[in-house]
C-alpha positions as CSV (number, residue, x, y, z in Angstrom):
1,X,0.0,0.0,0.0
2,X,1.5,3.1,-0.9
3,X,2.5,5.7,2.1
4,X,2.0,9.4,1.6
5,X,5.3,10.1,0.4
6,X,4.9,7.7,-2.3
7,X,1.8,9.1,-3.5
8,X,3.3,12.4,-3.4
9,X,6.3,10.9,-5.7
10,X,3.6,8.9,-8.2
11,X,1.1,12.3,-8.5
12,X,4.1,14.4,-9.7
13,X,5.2,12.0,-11.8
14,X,1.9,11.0,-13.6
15,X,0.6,14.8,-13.8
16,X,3.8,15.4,-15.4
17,X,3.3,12.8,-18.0
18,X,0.1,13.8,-18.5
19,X,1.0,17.2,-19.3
20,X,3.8,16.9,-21.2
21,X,2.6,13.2,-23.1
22,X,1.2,15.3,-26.3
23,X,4.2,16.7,-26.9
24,X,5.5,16.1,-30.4
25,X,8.9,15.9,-28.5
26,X,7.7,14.0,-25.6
27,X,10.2,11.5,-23.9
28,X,10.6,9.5,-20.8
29,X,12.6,6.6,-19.4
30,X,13.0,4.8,-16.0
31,X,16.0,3.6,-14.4
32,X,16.8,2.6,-10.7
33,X,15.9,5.3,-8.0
34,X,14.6,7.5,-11.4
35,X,11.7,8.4,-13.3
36,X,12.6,11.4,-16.3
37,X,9.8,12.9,-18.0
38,X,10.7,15.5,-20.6
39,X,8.1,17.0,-23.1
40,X,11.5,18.2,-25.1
41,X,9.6,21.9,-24.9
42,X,12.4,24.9,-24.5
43,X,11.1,25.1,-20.5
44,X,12.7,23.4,-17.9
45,X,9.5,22.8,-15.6
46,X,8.2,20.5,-18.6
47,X,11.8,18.6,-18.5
48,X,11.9,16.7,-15.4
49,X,13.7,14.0,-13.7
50,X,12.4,12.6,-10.2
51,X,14.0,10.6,-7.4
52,X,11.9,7.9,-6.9
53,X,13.2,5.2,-4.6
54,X,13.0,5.2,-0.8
55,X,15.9,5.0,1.9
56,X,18.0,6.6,-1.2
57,X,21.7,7.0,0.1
58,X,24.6,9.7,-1.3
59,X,25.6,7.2,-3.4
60,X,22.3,6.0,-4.8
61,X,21.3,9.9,-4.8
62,X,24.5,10.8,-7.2
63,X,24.3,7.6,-9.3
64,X,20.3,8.4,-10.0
65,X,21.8,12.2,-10.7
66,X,24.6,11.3,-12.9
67,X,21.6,9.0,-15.0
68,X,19.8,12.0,-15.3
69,X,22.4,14.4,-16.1
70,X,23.9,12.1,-19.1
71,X,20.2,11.1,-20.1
72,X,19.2,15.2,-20.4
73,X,22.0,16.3,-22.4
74,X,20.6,14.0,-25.1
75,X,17.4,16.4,-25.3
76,X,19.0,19.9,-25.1
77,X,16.5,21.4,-23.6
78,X,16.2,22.5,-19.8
79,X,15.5,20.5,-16.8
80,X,14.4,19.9,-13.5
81,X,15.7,17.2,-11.0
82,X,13.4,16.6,-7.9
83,X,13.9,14.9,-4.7
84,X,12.2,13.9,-1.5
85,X,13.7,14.8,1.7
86,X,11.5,11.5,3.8
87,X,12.6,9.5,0.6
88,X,16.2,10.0,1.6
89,X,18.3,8.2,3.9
90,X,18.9,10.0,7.4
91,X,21.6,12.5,7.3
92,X,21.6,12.2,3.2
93,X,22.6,16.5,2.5
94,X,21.1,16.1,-1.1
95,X,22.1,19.8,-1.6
96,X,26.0,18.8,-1.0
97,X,25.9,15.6,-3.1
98,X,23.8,17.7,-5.9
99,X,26.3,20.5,-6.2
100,X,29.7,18.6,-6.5
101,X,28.1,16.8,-10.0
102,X,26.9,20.5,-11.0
103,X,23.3,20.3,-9.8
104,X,21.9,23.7,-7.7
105,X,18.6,24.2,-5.5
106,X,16.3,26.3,-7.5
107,X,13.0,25.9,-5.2
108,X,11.3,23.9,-2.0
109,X,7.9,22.3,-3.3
110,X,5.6,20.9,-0.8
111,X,3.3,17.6,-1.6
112,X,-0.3,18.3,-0.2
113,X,-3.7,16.4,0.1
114,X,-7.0,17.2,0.9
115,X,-9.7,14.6,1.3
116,X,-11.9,17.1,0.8
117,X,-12.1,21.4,1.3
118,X,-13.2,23.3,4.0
119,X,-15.5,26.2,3.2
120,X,-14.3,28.8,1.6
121,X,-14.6,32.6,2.1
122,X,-18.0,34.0,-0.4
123,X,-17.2,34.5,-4.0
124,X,-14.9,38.0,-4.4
125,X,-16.9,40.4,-5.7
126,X,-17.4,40.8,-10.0
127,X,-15.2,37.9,-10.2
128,X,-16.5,35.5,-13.2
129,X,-15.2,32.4,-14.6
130,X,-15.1,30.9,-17.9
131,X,-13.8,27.7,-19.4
132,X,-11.8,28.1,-22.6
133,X,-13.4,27.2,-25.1
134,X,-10.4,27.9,-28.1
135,X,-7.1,28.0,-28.7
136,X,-6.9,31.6,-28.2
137,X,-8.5,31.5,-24.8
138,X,-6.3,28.5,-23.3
139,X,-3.3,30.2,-23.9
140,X,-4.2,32.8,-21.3
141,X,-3.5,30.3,-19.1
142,X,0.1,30.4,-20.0
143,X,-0.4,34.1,-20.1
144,X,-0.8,34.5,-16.9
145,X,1.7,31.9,-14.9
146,X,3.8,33.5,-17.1
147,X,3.1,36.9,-15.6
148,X,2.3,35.8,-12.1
149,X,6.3,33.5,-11.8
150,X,8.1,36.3,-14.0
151,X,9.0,33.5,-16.9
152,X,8.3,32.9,-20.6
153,X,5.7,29.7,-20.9
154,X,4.3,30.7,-23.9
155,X,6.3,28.0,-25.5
156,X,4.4,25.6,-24.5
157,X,1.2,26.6,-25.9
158,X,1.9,23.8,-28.7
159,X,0.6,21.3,-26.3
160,X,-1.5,23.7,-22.9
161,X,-2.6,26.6,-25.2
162,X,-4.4,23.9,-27.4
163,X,-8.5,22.7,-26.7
164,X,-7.7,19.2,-27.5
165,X,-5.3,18.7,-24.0
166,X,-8.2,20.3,-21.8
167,X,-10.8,18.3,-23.2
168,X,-11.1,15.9,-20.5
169,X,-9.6,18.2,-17.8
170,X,-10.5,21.1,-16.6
171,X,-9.4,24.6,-16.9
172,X,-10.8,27.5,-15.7
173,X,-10.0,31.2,-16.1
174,X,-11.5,34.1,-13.4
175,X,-12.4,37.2,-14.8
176,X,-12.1,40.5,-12.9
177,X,-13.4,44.0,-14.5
178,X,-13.2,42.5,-17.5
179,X,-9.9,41.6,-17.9
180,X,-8.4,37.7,-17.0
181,X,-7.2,37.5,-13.5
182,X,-6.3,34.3,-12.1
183,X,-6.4,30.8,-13.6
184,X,-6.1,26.9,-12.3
185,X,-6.8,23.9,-13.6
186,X,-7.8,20.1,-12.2
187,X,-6.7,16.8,-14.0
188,X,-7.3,13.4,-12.8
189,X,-4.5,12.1,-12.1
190,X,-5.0,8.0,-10.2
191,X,-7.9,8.6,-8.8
192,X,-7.1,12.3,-7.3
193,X,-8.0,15.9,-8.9
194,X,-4.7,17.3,-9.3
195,X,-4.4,21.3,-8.9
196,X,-1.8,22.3,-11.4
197,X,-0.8,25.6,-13.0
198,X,-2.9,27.6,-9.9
199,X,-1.4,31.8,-11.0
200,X,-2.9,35.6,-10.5
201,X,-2.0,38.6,-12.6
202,X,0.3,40.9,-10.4
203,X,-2.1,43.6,-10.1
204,X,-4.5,41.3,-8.8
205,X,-3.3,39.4,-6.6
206,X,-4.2,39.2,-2.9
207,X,-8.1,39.6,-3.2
208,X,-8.8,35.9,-3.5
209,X,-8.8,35.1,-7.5
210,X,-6.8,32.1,-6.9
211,X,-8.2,30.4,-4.7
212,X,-11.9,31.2,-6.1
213,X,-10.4,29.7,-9.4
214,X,-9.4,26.9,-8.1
215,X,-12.1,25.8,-6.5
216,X,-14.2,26.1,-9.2
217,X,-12.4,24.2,-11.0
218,X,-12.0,21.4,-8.6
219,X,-15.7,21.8,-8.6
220,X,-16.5,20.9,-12.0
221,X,-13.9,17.8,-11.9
222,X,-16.2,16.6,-9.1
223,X,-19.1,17.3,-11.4
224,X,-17.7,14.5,-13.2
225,X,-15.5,12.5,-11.4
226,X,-17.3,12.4,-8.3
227,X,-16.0,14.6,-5.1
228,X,-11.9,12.4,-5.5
229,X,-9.5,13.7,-2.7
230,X,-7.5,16.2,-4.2
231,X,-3.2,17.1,-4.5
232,X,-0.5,19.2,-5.3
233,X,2.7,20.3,-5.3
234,X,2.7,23.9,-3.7
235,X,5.2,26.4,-4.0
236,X,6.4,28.1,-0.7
237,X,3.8,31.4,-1.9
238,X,1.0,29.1,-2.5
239,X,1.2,26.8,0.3
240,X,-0.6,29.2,2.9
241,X,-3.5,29.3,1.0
242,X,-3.7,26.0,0.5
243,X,-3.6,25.1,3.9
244,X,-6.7,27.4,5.4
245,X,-8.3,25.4,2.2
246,X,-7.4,21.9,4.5
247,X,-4.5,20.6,2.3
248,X,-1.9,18.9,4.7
249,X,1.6,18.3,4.0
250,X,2.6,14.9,2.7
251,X,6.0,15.0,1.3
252,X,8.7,17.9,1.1
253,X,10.4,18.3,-1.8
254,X,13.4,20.4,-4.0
255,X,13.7,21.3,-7.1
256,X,17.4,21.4,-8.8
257,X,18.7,22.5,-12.1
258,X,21.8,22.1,-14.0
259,X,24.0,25.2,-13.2
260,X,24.9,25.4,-16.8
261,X,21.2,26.3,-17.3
262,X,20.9,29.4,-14.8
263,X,24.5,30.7,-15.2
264,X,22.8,31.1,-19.0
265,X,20.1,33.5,-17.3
């Protein structure tokens, strides 16, 4: 039966493949300790390898990252390397081991769960949602992680700005005055509706957008799917929220990239 850090582990995986499987580019392979899941898109949070084995010493932590390292430089494109701090072996300073084979820390992600929400505060006032319905309007989903994280995501509008991946997931975009505000989306992912690409304009964040979005749109997986426990991976900005929504921490993870990569921003 699998543990909570496991599941964390398996729903980044298997939302990752699920987002980056249409991709014209799309690769992955296994090995031991090592799942790598690369949409071959020019962003490296589409480019992943992840730690997967338990109990995972120095040396099985380097050998996995030295797999991962020779496997990515096949694809040219950035990448992410993620481990699991309860996945490692006590006193395993994944940090140290990371950086002498040219790997740095780039984030802290934490793996949540909710079995199911507590209420929420009332709707934000004017705030309207729609589900894209085109091309044109699921690339404001993009749009606006883009905006919201300060990166450049519209290349992968080949495979998120595009109907055809939402059709069976669900996307929704908040409006506010008019203009989009704040997006999330929901895919099933074993069982669980899996927040992912959760963002608010800068000029409106803090009024609630986010979370409003979100559960909407976990809403209209349950519409469908049935009221499913729900996960994610939260950033250290996000996680707040998601905890006076009833997530609870499951897994602690951190994200690495090649130092080749950011020495090139």
């Amino acid at each position: 039966m699998r543990d909570s850090v496991q599941l964390s582990i398996e729903q980044f995986i298997n939302a990752w493949r699920l987002m980056c499987g249409p991709s014209p580019r799309y690769a992955s392979s296994s090995a031991d300790d090592l799942a790598l899941v690369f949409s071959g898109l020019p962003i490296g949070f589409f480019n992943v390898g992840v730690v997967t084995g338990r109990g995972v010493t120095a040396d099985r932590l380097a050998t996995a990252a030295r797999t991962a390292c020779a496997w990515a430089g096949t694809q040219k494109v950035p990448w992410l390397f993620v481990t699991t701090h309860e996945a490692l072996e006590s006193g395993v300073d994944a940090t140290s081991t990371l950086d002498a084979l040219g790997l740095a820390p780039i984030m802290p992600l934490t793996g949540m769960r909710a079995p199911s929400l507590v209420p929420g505060a009332p709707l934000p006032d004017g705030l309207q949602f729609t589900t894209p319905a085109d091309d044109e309007s699921c690339e404001l989903i993009t749009a606006i992680n883009s905006k919201a994280y300060g990166m450049q995501l519209d290349g992968a509008n080949p495979v998120l700005g595009r109907t055809a991946f939402w059709r069976d997931q669900f996307p929704v975009v908040a409006i506010a005055s008019g203009s989009p505000a704040s997006c999330a989306a929901v895919m099933m992912v074993d069982g669980h509706r899996y927040v992912a690409l959760v963002a608010t304009e800068p000029a409106h964040q803090r009024r609630g957008y986010a979370e409003a979005a979100m559960r909407r749109a976990l809403s209209d997986a349950a519409a469908v799917h049935g009221e499913k426990p729900t996960a994610l991976h939260a950033t250290e900005a996000g996680r707040p929220v998601y905890e006076r929504m009833g997530y609870r921490t499951i897994a602690n993870h951190t994200v690495f990239m090649e130092k080749r990569f950011l020495e090139e921003h």
